[in-house]
C-alpha positions in Angstrom: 130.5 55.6 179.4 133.2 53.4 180.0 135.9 53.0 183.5 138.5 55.7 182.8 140.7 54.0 185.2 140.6 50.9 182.5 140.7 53.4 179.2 143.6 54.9 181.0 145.7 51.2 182.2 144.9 50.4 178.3 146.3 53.3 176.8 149.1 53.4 179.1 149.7 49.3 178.3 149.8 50.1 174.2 151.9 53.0 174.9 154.5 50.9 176.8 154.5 48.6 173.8 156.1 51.9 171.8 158.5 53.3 174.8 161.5 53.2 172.5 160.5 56.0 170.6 160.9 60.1 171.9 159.0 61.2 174.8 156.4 63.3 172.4 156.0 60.7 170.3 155.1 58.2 173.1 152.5 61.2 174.4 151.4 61.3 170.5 150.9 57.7 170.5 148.7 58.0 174.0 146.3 60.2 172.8 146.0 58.3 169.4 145.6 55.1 171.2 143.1 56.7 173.7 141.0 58.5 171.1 140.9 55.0 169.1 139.7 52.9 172.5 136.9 56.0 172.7 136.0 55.7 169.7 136.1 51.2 169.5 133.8 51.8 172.9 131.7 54.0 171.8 130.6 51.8 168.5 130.1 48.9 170.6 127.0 50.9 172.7 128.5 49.9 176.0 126.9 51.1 178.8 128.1 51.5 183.0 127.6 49.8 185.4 125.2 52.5 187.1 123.1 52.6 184.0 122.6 48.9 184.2 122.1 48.6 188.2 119.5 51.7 187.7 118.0 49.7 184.8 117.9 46.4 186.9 116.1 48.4 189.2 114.0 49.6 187.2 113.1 45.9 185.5 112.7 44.1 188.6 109.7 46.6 189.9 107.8 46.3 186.5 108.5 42.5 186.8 106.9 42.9 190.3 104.3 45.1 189.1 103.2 42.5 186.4 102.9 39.7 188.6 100.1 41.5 190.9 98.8 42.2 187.9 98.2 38.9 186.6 97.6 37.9 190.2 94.1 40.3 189.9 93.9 39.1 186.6 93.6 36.0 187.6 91.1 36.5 190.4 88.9 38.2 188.2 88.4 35.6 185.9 87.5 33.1 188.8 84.8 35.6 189.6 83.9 35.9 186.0 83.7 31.8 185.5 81.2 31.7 189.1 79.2 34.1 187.8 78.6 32.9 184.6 
C-alpha cells in the first residue's frame, strides 16, 4: 500500500529523534512509530503507484472508447436528420 523504503526512512527518522534512550527502548519506539505510520496510511486510503498507473490505464482506453462512440453517435444522427 504504501513505499516501505519511505515507512522505513520515517520510522527510522522519529526513532533517531529518541536515540538517547536504551537500545530496546529505541526498537520499542520503532515498531510503535511504524505501526502508527501504518495505521495514519492506511486511514487516509492511499493507494501505489502501480494501482494508479494500472488505473490510468484503464481510464484512458474507456476515454478512447467513448470518443468513437460519440464519433458513431454522431454519424448516426446525420443519417437520421437526411433521412427525415
Amino acid at each position: 500500500m504504501f513505499n516501505q523504503k519511505t515507512l522505513n526512512s520515517l520510522t527510522e527518522q522519529f526513532a533517531n529523534l529518541f536515540a538517547n534512550g536504551a537500545h530496546d527502548s529505541q526498537e520499542q519506539l520503532k515498531g510503535n512509530v511504524r505501526a502508527l505510520l501504518d495505521s495514519t496510511f492506511t486511514k487516509l486510503n492511499l493507494v501505489s503507484r502501480n494501482e494508479f498507473e494500472a488505473q490510468e490505464v484503464v481510464l484512458k482506453k474507456t476515454r478512447s472508447k467513448l470518443e468513437a462512440l460519440e464519433e458513431q453517435l454522431s454519424e448516426l444522427e446525420k443519417v437520421i436528420k437526411k433521412n427525415v
